[in-house]
Backbone as a ProteinNet text record, in pm:
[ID]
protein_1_A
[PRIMARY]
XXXXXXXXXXXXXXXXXXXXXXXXXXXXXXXXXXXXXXXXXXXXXXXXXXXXXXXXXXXXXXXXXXXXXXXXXXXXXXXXXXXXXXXXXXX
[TERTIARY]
83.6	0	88.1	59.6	137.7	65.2	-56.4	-106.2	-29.2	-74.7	-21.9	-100.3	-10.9	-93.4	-120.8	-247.5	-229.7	-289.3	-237.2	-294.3	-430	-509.1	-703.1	-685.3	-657.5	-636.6	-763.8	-893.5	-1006.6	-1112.9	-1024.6	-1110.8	-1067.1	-933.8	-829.5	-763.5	-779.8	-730.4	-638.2	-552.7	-471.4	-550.2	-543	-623.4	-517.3	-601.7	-531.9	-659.5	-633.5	-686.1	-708.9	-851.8	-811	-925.1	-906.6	-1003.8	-1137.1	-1266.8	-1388.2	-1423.4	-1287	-1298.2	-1204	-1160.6	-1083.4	-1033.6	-921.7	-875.8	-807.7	-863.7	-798.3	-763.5	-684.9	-649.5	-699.6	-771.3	-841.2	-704.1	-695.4	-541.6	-594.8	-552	-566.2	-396.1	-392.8	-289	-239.1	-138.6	-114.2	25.9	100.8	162.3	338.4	328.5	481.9	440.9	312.5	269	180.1	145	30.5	-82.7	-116.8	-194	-330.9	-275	-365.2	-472.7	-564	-649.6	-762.4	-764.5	-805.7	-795.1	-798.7	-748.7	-873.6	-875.3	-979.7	-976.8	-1007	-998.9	-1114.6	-1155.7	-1309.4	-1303.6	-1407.9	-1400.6	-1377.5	-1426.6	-1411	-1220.4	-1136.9	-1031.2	-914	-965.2	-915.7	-829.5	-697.1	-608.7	-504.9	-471.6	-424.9	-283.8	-258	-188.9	-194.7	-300.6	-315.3	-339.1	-378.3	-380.7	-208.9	-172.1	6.8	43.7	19.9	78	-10.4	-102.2	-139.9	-126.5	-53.2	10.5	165	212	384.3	353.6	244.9	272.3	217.5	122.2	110.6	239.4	313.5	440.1	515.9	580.7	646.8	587.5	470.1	423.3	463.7	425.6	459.3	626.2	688.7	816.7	866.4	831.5	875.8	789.4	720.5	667	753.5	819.3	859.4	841.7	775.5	706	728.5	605	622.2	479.3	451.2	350.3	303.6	200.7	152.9	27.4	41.3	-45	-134.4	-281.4	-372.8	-492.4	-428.7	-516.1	-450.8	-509.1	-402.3	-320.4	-405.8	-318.2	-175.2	-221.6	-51.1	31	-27.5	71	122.9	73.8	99	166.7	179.5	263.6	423.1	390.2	516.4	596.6	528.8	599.6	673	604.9	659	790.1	770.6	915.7	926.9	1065.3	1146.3	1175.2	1237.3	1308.6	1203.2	1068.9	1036.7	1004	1099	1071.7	1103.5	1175.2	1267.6	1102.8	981.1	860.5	761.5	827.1	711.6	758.6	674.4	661.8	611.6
-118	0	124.4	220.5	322.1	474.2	425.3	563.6	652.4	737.3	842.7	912.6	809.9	890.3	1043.2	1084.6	1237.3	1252.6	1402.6	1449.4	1544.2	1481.3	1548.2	1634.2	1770.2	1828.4	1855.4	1863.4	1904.1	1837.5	1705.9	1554.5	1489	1538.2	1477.8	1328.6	1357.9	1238.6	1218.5	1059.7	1003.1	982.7	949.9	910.6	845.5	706.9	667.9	646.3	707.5	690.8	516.4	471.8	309.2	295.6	387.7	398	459.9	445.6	494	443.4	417.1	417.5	466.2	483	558.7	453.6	445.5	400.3	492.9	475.7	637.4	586.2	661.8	716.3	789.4	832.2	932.8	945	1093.5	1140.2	1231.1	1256.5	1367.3	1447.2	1554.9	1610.2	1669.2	1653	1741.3	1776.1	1900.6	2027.5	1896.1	1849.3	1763.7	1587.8	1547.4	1466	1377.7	1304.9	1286	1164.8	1149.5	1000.3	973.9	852.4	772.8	677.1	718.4	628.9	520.9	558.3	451.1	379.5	316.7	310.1	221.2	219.6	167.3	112.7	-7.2	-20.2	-90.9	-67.5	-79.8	-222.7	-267.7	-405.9	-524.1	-504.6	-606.7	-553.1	-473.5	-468.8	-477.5	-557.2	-602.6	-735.7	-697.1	-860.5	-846.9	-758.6	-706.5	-594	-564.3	-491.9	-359.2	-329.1	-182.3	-95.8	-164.4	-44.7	-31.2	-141.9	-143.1	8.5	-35.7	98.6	247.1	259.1	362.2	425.2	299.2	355.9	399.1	328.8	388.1	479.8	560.3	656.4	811.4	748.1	840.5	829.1	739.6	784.4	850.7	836.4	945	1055.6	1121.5	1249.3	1324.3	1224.5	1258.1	1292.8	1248.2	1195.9	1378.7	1376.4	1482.6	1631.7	1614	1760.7	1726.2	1687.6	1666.2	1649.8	1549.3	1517.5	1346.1	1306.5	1221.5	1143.7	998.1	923.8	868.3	841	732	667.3	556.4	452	459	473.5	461.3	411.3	275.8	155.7	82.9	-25.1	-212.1	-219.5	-162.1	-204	-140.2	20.4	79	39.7	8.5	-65.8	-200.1	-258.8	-402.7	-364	-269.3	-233.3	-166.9	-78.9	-39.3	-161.1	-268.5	-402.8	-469.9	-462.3	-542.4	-422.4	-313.8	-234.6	-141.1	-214.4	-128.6	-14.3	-32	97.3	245.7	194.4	339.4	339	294.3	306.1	473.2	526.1	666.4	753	729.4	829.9	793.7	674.7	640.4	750.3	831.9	913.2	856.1
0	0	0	-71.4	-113.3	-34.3	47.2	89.2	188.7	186.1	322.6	419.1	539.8	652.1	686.1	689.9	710.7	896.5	912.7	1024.5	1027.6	1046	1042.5	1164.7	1183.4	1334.9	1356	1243.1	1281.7	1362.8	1365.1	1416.2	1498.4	1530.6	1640	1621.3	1453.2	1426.3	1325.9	1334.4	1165.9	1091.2	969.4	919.6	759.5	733.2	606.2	518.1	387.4	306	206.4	205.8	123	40.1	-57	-144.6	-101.2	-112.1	-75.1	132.5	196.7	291.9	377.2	515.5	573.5	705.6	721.2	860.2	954.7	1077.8	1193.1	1320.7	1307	1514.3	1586.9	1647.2	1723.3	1851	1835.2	1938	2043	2130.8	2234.9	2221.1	2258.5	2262.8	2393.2	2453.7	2571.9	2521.2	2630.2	2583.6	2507.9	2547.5	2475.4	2460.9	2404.6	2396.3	2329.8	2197	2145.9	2204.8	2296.3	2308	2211.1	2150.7	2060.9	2150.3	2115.4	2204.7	2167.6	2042.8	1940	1834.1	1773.3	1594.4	1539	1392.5	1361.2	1227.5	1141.4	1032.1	977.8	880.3	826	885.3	887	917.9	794.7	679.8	576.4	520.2	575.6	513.7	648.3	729.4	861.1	825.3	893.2	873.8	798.1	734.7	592.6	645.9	757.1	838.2	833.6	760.6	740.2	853.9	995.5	1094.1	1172.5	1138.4	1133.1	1067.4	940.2	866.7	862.7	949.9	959.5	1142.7	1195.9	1394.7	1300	1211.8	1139.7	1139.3	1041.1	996	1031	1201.6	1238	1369.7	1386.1	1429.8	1399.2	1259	1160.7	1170.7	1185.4	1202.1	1350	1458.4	1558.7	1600.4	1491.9	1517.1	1471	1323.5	1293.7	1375.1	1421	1508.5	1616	1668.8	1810.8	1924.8	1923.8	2061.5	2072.5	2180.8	2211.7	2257.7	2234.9	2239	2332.8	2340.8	2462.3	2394.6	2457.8	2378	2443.9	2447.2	2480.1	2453.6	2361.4	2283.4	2293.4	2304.7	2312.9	2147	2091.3	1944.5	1920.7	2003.2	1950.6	2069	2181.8	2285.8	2206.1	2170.9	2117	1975.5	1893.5	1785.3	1864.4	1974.3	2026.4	2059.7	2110.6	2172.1	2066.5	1944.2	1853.4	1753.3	1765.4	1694.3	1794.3	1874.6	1890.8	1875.2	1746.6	1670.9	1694.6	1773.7	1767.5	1926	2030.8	2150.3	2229.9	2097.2	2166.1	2177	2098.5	2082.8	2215.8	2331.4	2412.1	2504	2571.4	2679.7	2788.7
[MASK]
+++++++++++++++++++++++++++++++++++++++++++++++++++++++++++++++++++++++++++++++++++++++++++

């Protein structure tokens, strides 16, 4: 999948584009912090790792504003567990 995660600030959310449907994060923000507290992927396009690549790539966003994450859904807790490489964004 070639989409890109964007940041919806109007909705408090990620969001990935997958054709005539949408997969999201719903975030809260505090002053040096983003917590994700939900994620969501249509249900018939579930399994496919696409809410994988839409916690990446709202990491990379978070990554480049400068801050820092907290998981506040089992899924991005359970994605932080499984890569490392992005343990420097847990707050």
């Amino acid at each position: 999948m070639a989409a890109v995660v964007r940041d919806n600030k109007d909705k408090s959310r990620f969001e990935l584009d997958l054709g005539s449907e949408i997969a999201f994060a719903n975030y809260r923000l505090t002053p040096s912090a983003v917590i994700i507290t939900h994620t969501e992927t249509p249900r018939a396009l579930r399994g496919r790792g696409i809410a994988s690549e839409l916690v990446k790539g709202a990491l990379d966003l978070i990554r480049r504003d400068g801050r820092k994450v907290i998981a506040g859904c089992g899924f991005v807790v359970d994605y932080l567990d499984k890569h490392p490489e992005d343990a420097d964004l847990v707050a």
